[in-house]
Residue, then its C-alpha position, 0 to 999 in steps of 0.5 A: x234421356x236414353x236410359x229414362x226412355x230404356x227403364x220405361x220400354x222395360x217396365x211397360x213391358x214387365x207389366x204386360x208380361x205380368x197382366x198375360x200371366x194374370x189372366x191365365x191365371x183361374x179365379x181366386x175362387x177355384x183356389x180356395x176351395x178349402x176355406x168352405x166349412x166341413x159341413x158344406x162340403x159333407x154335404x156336397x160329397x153326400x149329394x155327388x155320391x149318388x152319381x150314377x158310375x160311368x159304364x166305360x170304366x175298368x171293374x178296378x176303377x168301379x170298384x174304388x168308386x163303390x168302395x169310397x162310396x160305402x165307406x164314405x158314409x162311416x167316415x167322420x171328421x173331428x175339430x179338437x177345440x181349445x178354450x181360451x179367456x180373451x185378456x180384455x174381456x176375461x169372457x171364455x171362447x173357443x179356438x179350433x186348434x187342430x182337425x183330423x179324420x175318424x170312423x163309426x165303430x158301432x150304432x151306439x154313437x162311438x167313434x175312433x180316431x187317433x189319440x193324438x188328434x184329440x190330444x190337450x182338447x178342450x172340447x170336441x166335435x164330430x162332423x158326420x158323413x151327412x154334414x151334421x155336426x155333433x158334440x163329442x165326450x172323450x169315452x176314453x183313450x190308449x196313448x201307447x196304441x195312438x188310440x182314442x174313443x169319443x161318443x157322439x150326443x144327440x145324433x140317431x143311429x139312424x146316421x151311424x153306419x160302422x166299417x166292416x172290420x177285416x184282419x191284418x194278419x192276412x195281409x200281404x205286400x202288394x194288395x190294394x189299399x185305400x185310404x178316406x179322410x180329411x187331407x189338409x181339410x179336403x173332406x171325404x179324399x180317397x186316394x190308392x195304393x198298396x201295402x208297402x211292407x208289414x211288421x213295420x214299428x213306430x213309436x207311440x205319443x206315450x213312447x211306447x213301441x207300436x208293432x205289426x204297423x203297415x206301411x202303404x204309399x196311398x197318399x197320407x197327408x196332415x188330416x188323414x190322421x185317425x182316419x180308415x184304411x181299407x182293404x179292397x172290398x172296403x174292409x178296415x184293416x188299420x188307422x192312418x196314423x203317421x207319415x215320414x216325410x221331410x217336407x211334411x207332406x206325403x212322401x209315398x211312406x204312411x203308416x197305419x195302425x193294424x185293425x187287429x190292435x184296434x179290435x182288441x183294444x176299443x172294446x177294452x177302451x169303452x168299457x173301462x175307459x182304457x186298455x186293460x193291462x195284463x201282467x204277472x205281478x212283478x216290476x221289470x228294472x230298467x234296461x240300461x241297468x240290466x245292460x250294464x249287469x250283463x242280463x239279456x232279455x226282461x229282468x225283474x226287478x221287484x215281484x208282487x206278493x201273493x201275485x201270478x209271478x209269485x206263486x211261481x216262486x219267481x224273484x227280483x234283484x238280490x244282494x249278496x253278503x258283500x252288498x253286491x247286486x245280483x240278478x235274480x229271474x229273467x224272463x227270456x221267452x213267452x210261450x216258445x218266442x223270445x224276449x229280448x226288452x220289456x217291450x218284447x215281454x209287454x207286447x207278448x202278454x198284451x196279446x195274450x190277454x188277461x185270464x191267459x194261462x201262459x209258459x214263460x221261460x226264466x233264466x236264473x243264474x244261467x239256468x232257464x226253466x219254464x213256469x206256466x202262470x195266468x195273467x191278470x190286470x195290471x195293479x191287481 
């Protein structure tokens, strides 16, 4: 009876520890505020940007008010949509199977966001600074820049208000940044921070290198994807792309893609659907393989006929009378800057452009020499 007597004294008193617990718990609706639709709290950001700003605030604070603000209004939110048939009714129906953040890129209905946001779409929607919801068509996309360009349809410009673009070749460690987007869907977040480092390299979806990546401790979270960062005058100067983080959640290191590859590349994207590919007409033999023949830097594999590297009088591999493999040109440097991988040859030509006279330094058979050619797009 004792013990009986015991157990009932604890219980009782568990349930009252747990009951005071629960009623200084808050409501279950103030913990769910992420479950209204992207629209409804579009919508209401819209509405509470045109609260007047406190006059007790420091001019730093007021201006991070008035630059959310403004870029508010260019940011957008894309829902990446799979089609699915239902095993009992073989009817078509559409799954939400992903969500990140994008900008307006101009007044005629483009929109950019991150390539891997978008990607294995079915179909896509847009969802405005005002709350409205727009049907996107995939314009075209550069998987090796982690890029994608959509159109929005049936939506006036009147709604379309593009980011200033600025530079992040001027960018220093320790300047302002912040970032807008769609954490977790939290729609319109802002949060502040600094350039951590520049020059940072992350790898694309295609697996191609990307360069000159900022790095910046603004909190980035899964949503911010494909979203701007700005530069305090509220100025893009890259696209939230990637986070490192064990937990999967900010860790204070997020990396963005640098504007000044964004400037080049959506041009290129809406005209042609994609980057254009500038090269010299020749084909680049595995780096493995060039390792094992001692070759540093790019060596070429095969050379194009009647191509820029051609009439160069540039060549590929060669075999020797006993059979044996032996190098020909390797490009050892663009225009004075060395080139160690095909990376490196890649990236210096990407940003020369295509119609670009440029030198390059060749080595062969430990002889370098300069050659100037023009590039041209890649396949021509």
């Amino acid at each position: 009876m004792r013990v009986r007597s015991l157990l009932t004294i604890i219980i009782a008193a568990l349930a009252g520890f747990v009951a005071a617990l629960w009623l200084r718990l808050p409501p279950m609706e103030q913990l769910t505020f992420a479950a209204s639709s992207p629209a409804e709290s579009v919508a209401q950001a819209a509405q509470e940007s045109g609260a007047p700003i406190p006059d007790d605030l420091s001019a730093w604070e007021r201006r991070n008010i008035e630059v959310f603000r403004e870029a508010s209004a260019s940011v957008a939110f894309v829902t990446n949509i799979a089609v699915r048939r239902s095993s009992f009714s073989l009817d078509m129906f559409q799954i939400p199977q992903g969500a990140g953040s994008a900008f307006v890129w101009d007044r005629e209905g483009h929109i950019v966001t991150n390539f891997h946001v978008i990607e294995g779409a079915d179909a896509l929607s847009v969802t405005l600074s005002d709350g409205s919801e727009c049907e996107a068509q995939l314009t075209g996309v550069a998987p090796d820049k982690d890029l994608a360009v959509l159109t929005v349809a049936g939506c006036p410009a009147g709604r379309l208000d593009p980011l200033p673009l600025g530079h992040s070749s001027t960018l220093a460690v320790g300047q302002t940044v912040l970032a807008v987007g769609n954490p977790f869907g939290l729609d319109h977040s802002l949060t502040v921070g600094v350039v951590s480092a520049l020059g940072r390299e992350l790898r694309s979806p295609s697996g191609r290198i990307i360069r000159d990546v900022i790095q910046t401790d603004a909190a980035i979270n899964p949503g911010n994807s494909g979203g701007p960062l700005l530069d305090s005058s509220g100025r893009l100067i890259g696209i939230n792309s990637a986070i490192y983080s064990p937990s999967g959640a900010s860790a204070g290191i997020g990396f963005a893609v640098p504007v000044d590859t964004v400037r080049r590349m959506v041009p290129q994207i809406i005209a042609h659907g994609r980057p254009i590919q500038p090269g010299i007409g020749v084909s680049l033999l595995a780096e493995h393989l060039a390792r094992r023949l001692g070759a540093e830097g790019a060596v070429i594999y095969e050379v194009v006929a009647g191509g820029p590297a051609a009439r160069a009088g540039l060549t590929g591999l060669r075999e020797s009378r006993s059979g044996r493999v032996m190098v020909g040109d390797v490009v050892v440097g663009v225009e004075g800057k060395p080139v160690q991988s095909n990376e490196d040859l890649a990236q210096a030509l990407e940003d020369a452009g295509v119609g670009t006279r440029v030198t390059l330094t060749v080595e062969r058979d430990g002889v370098k020499r300069d050659v100037t050619v023009t590039l041209v797009a890649l396949g021509q």
